[in-house]
C-alpha positions in Angstrom: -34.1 -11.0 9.9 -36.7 -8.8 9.3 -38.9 -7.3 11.4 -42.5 -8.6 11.9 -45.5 -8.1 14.5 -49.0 -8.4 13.9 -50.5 -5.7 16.3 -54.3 -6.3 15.8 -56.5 -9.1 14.8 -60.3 -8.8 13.8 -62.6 -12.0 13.3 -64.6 -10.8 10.1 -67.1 -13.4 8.4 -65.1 -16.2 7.0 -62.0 -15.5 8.7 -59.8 -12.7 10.0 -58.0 -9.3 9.2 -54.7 -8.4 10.8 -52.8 -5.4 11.3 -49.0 -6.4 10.6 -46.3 -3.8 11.0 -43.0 -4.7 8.7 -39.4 -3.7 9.3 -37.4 -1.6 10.9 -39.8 1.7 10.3 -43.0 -0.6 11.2 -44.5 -0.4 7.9 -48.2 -1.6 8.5 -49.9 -3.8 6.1 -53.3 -5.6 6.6 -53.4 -9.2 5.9 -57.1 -11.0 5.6 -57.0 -15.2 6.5 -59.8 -17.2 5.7 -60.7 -20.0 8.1 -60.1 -22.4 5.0 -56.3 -21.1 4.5 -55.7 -21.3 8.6 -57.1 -24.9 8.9 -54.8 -26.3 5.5 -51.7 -24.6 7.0 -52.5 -24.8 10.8 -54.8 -27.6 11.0 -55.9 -25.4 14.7 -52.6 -26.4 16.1 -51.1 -22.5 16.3 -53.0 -19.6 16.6 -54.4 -17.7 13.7 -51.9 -14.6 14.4 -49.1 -17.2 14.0 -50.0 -18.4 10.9 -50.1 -14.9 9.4 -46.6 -13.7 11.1 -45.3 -17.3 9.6 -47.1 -16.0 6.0 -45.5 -12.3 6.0 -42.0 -14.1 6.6 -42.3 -16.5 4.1 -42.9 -13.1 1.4 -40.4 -11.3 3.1 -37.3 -14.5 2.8 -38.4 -14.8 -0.9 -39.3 -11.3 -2.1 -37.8 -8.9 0.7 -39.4 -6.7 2.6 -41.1 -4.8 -0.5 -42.3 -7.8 -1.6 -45.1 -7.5 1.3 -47.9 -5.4 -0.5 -50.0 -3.0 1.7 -52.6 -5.2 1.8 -53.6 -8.7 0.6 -55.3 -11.9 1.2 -53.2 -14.5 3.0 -54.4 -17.5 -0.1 -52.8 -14.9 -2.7 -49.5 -15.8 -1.4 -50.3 -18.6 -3.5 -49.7 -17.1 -7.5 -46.7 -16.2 -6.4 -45.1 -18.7 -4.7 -46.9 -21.7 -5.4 -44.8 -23.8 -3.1 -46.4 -22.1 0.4 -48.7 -25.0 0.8 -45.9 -27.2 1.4 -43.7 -24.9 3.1 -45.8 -22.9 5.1 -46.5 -25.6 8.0 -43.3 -26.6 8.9 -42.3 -22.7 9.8 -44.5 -22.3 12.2 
């Protein structure tokens, strides 16, 4: 299993930014989740951090590690994989 730890979280208007290092040579990437996105996957039962480790796995089972782009917004996860909504909440 790949390895994922989000080192740094920022509260930002409308939601937060995370710093998430990927893999074995910590490859960061900075992942943005809105308060909308947290609440449909979390419904305020994990913390935010949670959710986005949870979201950079999901990428990383389907597309592998390069799959994780450098930086994106959690609800882009979405056009890719539309079936996150539903699979999302039971892995974390």
């Amino acid at each position: 299993m790949a390895q994922v730890s989000v080192q740094h979280e920022v509260e930002e208007a409308g939601g937060w930014r995370f710093r998430v290092l990927v893999g074995v040579d910590d490859r960061p990437c900075d992942v943005r989740l809105s308060w909308v996105d947290y609440e449909h996957w979390a419904k305020g039962q994990h913390p935010p951090s949670r959710v986005v480790e949870a979201l950079v796995r999901f990428v990383i089972d389907r597309d592998g590690e390069a799959g994780v782009r450098q930086r994106f917004d959690a609800a882009s996860v979405r056009r890719t994989h539309p079936t996150v909504d539903r699979e999302l909440p039971s892995l974390l």
